[in-house]
C-alpha positions as CSV (number, residue, x, y, z in Angstrom):
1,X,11.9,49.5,296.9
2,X,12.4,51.5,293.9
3,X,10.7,49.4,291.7
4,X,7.7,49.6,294.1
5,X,8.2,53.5,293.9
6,X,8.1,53.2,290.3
7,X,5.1,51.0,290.3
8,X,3.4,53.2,292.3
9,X,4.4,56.6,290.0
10,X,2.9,54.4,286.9
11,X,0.1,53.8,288.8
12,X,-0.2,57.4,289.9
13,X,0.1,58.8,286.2
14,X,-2.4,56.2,284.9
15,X,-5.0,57.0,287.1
16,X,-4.5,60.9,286.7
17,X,-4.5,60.1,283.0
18,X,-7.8,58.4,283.4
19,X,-9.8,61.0,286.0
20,X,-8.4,63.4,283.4
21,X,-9.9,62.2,280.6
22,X,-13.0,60.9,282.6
23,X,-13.5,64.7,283.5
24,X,-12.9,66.3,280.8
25,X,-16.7,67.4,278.4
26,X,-14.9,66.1,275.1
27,X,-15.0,62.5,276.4
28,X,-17.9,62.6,279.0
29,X,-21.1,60.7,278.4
30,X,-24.4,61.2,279.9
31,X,-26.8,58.6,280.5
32,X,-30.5,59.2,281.2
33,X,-33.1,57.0,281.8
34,X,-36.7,57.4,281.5
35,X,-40.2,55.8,281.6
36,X,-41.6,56.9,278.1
37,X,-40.8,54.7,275.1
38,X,-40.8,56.8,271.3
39,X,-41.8,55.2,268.1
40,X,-40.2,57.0,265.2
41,X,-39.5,60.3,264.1
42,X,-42.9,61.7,263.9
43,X,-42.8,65.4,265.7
44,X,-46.6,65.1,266.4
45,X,-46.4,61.8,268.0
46,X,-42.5,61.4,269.3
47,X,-41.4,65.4,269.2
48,X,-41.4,65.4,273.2
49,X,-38.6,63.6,273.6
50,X,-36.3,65.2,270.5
51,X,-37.3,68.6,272.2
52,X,-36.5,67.7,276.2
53,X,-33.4,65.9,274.9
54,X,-32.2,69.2,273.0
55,X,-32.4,67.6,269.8
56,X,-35.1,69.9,268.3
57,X,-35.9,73.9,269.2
58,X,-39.1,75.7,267.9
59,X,-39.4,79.2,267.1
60,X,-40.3,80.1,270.6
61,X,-40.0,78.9,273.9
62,X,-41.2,78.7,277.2
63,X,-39.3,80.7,280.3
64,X,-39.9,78.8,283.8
65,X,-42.5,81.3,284.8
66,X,-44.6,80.7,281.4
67,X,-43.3,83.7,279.6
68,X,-43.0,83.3,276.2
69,X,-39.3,83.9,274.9
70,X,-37.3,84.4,271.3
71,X,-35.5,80.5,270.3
72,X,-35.6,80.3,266.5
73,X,-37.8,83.3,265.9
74,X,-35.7,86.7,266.7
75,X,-38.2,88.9,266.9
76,X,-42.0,89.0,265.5
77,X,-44.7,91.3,265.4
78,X,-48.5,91.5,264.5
79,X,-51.4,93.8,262.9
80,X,-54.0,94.6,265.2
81,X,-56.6,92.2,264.4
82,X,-54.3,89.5,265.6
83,X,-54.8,88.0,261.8
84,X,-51.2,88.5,260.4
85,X,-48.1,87.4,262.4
86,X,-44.6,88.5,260.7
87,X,-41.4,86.3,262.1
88,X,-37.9,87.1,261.7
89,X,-35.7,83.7,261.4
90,X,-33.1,84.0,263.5
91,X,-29.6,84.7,261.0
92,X,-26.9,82.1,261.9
93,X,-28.4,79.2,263.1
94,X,-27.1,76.0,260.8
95,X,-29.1,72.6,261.0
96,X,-26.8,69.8,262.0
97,X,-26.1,69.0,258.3
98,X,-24.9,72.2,258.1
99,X,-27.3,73.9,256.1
100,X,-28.6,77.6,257.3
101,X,-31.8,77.8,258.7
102,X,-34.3,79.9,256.2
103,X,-37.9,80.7,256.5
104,X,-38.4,78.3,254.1
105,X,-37.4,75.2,256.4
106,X,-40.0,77.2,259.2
107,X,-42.9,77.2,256.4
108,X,-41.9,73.4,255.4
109,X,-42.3,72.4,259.5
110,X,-44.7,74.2,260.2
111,X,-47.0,73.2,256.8
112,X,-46.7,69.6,258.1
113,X,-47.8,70.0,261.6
114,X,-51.3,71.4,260.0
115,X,-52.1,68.3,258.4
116,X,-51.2,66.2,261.5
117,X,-53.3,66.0,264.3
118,X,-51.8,68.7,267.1
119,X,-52.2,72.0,268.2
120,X,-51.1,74.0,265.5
121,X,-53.9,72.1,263.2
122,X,-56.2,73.9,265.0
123,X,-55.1,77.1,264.3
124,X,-56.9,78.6,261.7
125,X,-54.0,79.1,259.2
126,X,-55.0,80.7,256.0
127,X,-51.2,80.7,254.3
128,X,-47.9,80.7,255.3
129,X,-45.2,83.0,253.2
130,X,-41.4,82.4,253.3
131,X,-38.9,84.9,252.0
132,X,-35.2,84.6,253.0
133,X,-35.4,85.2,256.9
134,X,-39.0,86.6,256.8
135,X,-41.7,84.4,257.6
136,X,-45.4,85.4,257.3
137,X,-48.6,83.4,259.1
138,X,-51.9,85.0,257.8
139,X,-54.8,83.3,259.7
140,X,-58.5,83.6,259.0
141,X,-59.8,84.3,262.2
142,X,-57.8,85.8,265.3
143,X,-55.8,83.6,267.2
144,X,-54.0,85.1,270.1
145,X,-52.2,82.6,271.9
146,X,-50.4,81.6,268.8
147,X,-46.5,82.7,270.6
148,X,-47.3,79.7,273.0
149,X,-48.9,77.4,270.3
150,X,-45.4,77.7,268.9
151,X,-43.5,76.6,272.0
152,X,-45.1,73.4,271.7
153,X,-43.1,70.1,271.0
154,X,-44.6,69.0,268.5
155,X,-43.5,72.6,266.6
156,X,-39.6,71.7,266.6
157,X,-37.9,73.1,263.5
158,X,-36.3,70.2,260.6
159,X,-35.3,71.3,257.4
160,X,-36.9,71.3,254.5
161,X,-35.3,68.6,253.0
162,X,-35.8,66.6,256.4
163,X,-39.3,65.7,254.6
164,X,-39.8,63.0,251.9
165,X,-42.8,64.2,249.0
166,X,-45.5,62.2,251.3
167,X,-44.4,64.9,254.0
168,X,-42.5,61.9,256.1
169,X,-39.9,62.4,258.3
170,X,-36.7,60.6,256.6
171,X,-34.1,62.4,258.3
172,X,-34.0,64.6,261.6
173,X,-32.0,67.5,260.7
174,X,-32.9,69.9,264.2
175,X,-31.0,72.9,265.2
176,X,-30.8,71.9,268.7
177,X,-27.5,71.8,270.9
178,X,-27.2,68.2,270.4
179,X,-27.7,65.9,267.1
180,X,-29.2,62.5,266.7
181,X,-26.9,60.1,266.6
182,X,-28.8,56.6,266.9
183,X,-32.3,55.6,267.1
184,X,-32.9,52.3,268.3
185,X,-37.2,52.2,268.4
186,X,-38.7,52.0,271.3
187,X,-36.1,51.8,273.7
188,X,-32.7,54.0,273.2
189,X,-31.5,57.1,271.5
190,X,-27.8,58.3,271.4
191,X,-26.9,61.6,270.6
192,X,-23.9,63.8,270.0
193,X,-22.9,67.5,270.8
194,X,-23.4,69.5,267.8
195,X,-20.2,71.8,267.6
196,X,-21.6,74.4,265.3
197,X,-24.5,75.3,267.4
198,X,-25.4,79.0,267.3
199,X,-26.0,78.6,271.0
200,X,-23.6,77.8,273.8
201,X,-22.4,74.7,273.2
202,X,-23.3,71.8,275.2
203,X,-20.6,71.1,277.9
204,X,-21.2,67.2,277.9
205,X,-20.3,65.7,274.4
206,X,-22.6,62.5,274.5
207,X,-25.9,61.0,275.7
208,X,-28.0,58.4,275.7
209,X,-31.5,58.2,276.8
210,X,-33.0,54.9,277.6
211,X,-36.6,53.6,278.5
212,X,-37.6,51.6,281.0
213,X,-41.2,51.4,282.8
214,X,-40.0,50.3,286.1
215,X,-39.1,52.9,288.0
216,X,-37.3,50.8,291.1
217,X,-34.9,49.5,288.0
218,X,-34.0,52.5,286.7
219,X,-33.0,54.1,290.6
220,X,-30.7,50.9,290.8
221,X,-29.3,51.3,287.6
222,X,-28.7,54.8,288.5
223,X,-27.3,53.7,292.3
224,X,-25.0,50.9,290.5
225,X,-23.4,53.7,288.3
226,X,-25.3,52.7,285.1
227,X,-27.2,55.4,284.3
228,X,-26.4,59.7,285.5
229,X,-30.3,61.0,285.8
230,X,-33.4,58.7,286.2
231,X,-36.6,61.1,285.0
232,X,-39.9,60.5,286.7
233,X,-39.3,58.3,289.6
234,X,-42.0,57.1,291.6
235,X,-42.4,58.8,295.7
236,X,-41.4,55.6,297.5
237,X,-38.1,55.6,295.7
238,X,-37.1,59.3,296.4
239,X,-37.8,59.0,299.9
240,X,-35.9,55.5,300.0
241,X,-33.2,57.9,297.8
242,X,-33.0,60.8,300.7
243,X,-30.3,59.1,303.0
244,X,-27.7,57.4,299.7
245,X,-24.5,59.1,299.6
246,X,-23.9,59.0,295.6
247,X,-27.6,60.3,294.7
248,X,-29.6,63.5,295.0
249,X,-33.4,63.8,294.2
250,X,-34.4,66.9,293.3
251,X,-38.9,67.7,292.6
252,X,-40.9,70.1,291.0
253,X,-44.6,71.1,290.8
254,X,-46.2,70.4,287.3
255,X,-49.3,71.8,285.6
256,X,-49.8,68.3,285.6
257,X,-53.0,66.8,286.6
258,X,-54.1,62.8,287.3
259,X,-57.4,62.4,286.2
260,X,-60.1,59.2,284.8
261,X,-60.6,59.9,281.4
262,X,-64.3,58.2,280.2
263,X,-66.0,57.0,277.7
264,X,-68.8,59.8,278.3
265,X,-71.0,57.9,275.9
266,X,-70.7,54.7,277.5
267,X,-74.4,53.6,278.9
268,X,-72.7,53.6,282.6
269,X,-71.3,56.5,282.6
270,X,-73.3,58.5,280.3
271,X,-75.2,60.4,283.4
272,X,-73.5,63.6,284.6
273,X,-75.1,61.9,288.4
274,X,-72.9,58.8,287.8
275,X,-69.8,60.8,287.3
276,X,-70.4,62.7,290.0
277,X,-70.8,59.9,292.1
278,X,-67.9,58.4,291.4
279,X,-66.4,61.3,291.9
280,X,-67.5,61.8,295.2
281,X,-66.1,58.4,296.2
282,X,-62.7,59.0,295.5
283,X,-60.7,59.1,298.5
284,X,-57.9,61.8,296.9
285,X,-56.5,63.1,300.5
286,X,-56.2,59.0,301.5
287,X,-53.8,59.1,297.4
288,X,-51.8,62.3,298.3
289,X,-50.4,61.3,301.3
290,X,-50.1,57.4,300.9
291,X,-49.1,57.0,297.2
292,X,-47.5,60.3,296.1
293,X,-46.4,61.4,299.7
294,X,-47.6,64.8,298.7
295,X,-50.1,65.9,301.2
296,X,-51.9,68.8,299.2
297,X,-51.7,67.6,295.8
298,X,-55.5,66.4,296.2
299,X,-57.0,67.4,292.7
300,X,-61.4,68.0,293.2
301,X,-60.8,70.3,289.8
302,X,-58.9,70.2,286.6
303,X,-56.5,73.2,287.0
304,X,-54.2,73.7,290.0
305,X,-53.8,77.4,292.1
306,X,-50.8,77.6,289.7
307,X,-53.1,78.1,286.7
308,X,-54.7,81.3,288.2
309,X,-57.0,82.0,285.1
310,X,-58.4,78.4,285.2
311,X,-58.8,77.7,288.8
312,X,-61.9,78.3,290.7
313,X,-61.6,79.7,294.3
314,X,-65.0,78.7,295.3
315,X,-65.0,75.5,297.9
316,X,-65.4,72.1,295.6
317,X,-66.9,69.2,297.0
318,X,-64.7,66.5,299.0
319,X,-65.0,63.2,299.8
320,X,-68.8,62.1,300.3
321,X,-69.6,58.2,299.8
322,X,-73.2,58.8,301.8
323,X,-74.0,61.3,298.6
324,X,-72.3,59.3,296.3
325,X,-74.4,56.3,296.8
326,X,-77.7,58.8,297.2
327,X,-76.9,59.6,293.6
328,X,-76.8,56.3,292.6
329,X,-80.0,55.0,294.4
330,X,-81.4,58.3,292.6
331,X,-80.6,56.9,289.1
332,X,-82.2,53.3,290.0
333,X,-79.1,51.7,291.2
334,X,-78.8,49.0,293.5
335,X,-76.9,46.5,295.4
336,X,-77.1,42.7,294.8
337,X,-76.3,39.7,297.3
338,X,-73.0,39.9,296.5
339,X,-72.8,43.9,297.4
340,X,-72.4,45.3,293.6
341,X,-74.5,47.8,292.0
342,X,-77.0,46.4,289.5
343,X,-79.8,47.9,287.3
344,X,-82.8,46.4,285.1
345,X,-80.3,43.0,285.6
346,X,-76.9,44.7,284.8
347,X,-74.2,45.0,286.9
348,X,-72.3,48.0,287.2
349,X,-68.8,46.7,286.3
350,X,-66.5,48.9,284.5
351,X,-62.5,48.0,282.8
352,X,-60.2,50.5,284.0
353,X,-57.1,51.2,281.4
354,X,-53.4,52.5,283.2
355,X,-49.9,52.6,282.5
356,X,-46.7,52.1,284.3
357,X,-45.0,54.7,282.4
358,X,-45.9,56.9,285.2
359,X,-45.0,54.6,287.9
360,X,-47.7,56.3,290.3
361,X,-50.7,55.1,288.0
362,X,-50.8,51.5,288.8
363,X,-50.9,52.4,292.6
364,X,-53.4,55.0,292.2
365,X,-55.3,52.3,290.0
366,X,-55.4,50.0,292.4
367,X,-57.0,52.9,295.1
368,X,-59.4,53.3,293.1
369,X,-60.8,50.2,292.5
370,X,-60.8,49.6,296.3
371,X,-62.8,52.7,296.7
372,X,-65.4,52.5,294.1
373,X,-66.1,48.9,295.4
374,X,-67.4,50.8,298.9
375,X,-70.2,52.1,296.8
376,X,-70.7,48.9,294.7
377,X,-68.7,49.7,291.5
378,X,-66.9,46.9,290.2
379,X,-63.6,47.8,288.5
380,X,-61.6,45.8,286.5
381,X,-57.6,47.2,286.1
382,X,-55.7,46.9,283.2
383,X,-52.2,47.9,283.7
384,X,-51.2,48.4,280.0
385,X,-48.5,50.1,277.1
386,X,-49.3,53.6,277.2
387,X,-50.3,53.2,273.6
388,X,-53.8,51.6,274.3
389,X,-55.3,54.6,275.4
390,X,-55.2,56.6,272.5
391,X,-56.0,53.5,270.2
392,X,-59.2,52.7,272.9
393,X,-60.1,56.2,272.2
394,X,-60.3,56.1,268.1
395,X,-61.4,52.8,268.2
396,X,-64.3,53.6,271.2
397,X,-63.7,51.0,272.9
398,X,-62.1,52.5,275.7
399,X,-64.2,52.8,279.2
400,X,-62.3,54.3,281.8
401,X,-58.5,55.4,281.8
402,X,-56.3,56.5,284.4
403,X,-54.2,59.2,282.8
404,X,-51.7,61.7,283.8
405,X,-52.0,65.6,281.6
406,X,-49.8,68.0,281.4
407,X,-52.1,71.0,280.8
408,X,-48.8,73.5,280.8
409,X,-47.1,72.4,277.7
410,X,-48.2,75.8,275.9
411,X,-47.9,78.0,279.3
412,X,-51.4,78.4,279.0
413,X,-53.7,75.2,278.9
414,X,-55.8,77.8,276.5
415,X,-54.4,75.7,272.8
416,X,-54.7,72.3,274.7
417,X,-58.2,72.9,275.7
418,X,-59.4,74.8,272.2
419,X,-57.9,71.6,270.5
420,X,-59.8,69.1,272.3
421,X,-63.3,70.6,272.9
422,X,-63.1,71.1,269.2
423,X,-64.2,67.5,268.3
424,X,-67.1,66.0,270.3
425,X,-65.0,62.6,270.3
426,X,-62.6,64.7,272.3
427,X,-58.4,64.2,272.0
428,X,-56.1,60.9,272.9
429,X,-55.6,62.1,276.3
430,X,-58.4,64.5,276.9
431,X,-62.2,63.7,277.1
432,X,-63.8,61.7,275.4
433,X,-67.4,61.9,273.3
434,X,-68.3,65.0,275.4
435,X,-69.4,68.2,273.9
436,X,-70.7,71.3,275.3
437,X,-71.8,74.7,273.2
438,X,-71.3,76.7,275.8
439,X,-67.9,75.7,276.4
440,X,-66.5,75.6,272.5
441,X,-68.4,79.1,272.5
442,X,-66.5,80.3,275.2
443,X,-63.0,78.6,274.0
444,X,-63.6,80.2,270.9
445,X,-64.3,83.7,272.4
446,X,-60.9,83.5,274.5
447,X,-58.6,82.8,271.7
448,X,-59.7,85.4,269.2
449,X,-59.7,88.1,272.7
450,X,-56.7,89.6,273.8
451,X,-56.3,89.0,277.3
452,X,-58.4,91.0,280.0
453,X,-60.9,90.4,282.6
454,X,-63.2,89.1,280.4
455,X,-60.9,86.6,279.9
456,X,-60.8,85.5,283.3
457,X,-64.3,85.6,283.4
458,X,-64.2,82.7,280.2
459,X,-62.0,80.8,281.7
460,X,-64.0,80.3,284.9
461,X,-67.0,79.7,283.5
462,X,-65.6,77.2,281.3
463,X,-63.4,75.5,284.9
464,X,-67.1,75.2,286.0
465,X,-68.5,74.1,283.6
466,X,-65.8,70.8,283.4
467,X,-65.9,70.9,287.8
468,X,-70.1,70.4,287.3
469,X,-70.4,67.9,284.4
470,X,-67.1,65.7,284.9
471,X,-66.1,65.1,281.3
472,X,-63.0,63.9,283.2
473,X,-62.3,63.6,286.7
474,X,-59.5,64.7,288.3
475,X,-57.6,62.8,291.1
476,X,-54.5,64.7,292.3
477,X,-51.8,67.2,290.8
478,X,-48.5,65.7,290.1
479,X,-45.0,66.8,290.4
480,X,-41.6,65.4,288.8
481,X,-38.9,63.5,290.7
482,X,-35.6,63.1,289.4
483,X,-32.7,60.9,290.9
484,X,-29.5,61.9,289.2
485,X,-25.5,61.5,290.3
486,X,-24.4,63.9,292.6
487,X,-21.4,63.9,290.4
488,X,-24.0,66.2,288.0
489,X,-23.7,70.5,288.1
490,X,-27.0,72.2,286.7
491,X,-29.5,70.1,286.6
492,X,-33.0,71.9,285.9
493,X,-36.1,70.7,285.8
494,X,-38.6,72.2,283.6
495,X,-42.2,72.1,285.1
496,X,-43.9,72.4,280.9
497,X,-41.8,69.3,280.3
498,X,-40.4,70.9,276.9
499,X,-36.5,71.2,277.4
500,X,-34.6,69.3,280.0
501,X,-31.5,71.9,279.1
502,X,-29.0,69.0,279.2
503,X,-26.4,70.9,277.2
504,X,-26.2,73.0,280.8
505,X,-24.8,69.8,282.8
506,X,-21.5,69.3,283.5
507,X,-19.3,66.7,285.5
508,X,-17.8,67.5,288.5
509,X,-15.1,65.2,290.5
């Protein structure tokens, strides 16, 4: 008997020992999982996940209402004209190395991003001064969302000697509550709490994130213990998810839209008729409520209620296949024996590019091609690596793309916008070979205006503008889903995607 006892006091201490440790933020690792693989260290391509990870901060950031806040910049001011910004660098930050943050590490970042495609290149920067904690940006021309510009990902802080003499990223030396630890391209990064944040430190000492397309894998992994959070799961899993004991799902609402991006100068769908036709064929209420479970999220413009400025409050036009096909017959289009379109002898049959990185794509995809079939368009789908669709853009040979935007990334979709309708050819995941004076006139107006209602008045015309001619055409507007162990205390989700504030979890038993 007393050797049981005794068994059973080992037993006791061992496990205590063990839920101790287990429990306790200096041993505690955090495992996320996610669909979106990263290929390096290049901020303009691969700075969204160093920024949501808490890797990397910029010198401001975005509040969960859209208000610009202070991160790396204390305080900042500007003349008038909205032509010279001055930036005080916040005093006692360190880089994970160490080394103090100066305005000169700000300048050497920020110098970078203008030579790489972005936002911030198209800000029209004349020079940028560092001296000690002051920073200087003296632009050419107004440019009054500049505070948001600044928010943006791709804008994370490295220090100066971060950069080789080619301007490459050889080492990523952040200021962020958490430090690179491993890369392992595409698939895995590990990270570690930084202890000399100038922050709050981060209450879980490790991570790792890993990617993986299939969103039913990563809920199992996260079911079977394997993984803590699993970031953008698809609706059929987080209903499944509602009743599971050891799981919660929590959603938000992103200015997020689902759209077709086209080839604008492709001969099919070069006519602004055609692109409304197949706009008019899309079946969006039929997509909300079978594939995203999200009655409402229907999308028959670009910018949701949420983006007040942007959104047009005029009635847009629904679901019409009769006037769909009227179009078409308009343009010379007509059905053949085997009930596709055809035209002088060609058949109207299209390749349609998606990813699974977004688990809801494929689906939608598929929806699609079912509904443009009832007006005789022929789609071929593609489910692909989310890489082809910026490399079909450069290299033109992309058609028709399925594509998910976040236009809130800035606050304002004002910088995303300015940046794309700059270039006819348009931006990886924007338009493509569309251009309209009126609307680069307009952009241009709004970001060298303060705001007003003349601003409003911009911005509508140029929502029209995009609702009429159908550079794109939007499907539905998306929201986030994220499984996670209900073992987890302060989870937030962020609708502008920028920081996932992971230093804020904590273990509970």
């Amino acid at each position: 008997m007393k050797k049981i006892v005794a068994l059973l006091a080992v037993v006791a201490i061992t496990y205590l020992a063990w839920s101790i440790s287990s429990s306790s933020p200096e041993n505690n690792r955090l495992t996320i999982s996610g669909p979106f693989e990263f290929h390096g260290m290049d901020m303009s391509k691969n700075g969204y996940i160093f920024s949501r990870l808490g890797i990397t901060q910029s010198l401001t950031q975005l509040e969960s209402n859209g208000e610009i806040a202070p991160l790396l910049a204390q305080s900042w001011r500007r003349n008038e004209q909205g032509t010279r910004w001055d930036f005080l660098i916040r005093e006692g930050v360190k880089f994970h190395d160490g080394q103090p943050l100066t305005a000169k590490d700000v300048s050497a970042s920020l110098q970078r991003a203008l030579k790489k495609p972005g936002v911030f290149a198209k800000v029209p920067v004349a020079q940028i001064e560092a001296n000690g904690q002051q920073l200087v940006i003296e632009l050419t021309s107004p440019y009054f969302p500049l505070l948001n510009t600044l928010a943006h990902f791709s804008l994370g802080i490295l220090s100066a000697d971060s950069f080789d003499s080619e301007g490459r990223i050889v080492k990523l030396n952040a200021t962020g509550p958490y430090q690179l630890d491993n890369l392992v391209v595409p698939h895995k990064l590990s990270a570690k709490r930084f202890e000399s944040f100038w922050g709050k430190s981060a209450k879980i000492a490790q991570l790792d994130y890993v990617a993986g397309h299939r969103s039913e894998s990563r809920v199992l992994e996260l079911q079977s213990g394997q993984s803590d959070i699993a970031y953008s799961i698809d609706a059929i899993s987080k209903q499944n998810l509602q009743s599971a004991k050891n799981v919660k799902v929590q959603s938000v609402n992103l200015p997020r839209t689902i759209m077709l991006k086209l080839n604008n100068q492709h001969p099919l769908l070069s006519e602004t008729k055609v692109r409304q036709a197949i706009s008019l064929a899309v079946d969006r209420t039929g997509i909300a409520q079978s594939i995203l479970y999200a009655p409402g999220s229907e999308a028959y413009q670009l910018f949701s209620q949420a983006q007040q400025a942007w959104h047009i409050e005029e009635p847009t036009e629904k679901r019409d296949v009769a006037q769909a096909k009227a179009l078409l017959e308009e343009l010379g289009w007509e059905k053949n024996a085997q009930g596709w379109l055809e035209r002088q002898g060609q058949e109207f049959a299209l390749n349609l590019t998606t990813y699974a990185d977004r688990p809801e794509l494929p689906l939608i995809a598929t929806a699609l091609q079912s509904q443009l079939a009832e007006i005789g368009i022929r789609l071929h789908v593609s489910i692909d690596n989310s890489s082809v669709i910026p490399a079909g853009h450069h290299d033109n040979s992309l058609q028709m793309a399925l594509v998910a935007r976040n236009f809130g990334l800035t606050g304002t979709p004002l910088p995303l916008l300015y940046q794309d309708f700059s270039d006819e050819k348009g931006s990886d995941w924007g338009h493509m070979n569309w251009y309209s004076p009126q609307v680069q006139q307009d952009l241009t107006e709004l970001i060298s205006t303060e705001s007003g209602e003349n601003q409003r008045e911009l911005s509508q015309r140029v929502a029209r503008v995009l609702a009429t001619e159908l550079p794109v055409i939007p499907i539905a507007y998306s929201s986030q889903h994220v499984a996670f162990n209900q073992s987890l205390q302060g989870l937030h989700l962020d609708p502008f995607e920028i920081d996932y504030r992971l230093s804020e979890l904590q273990f509970h038993d």
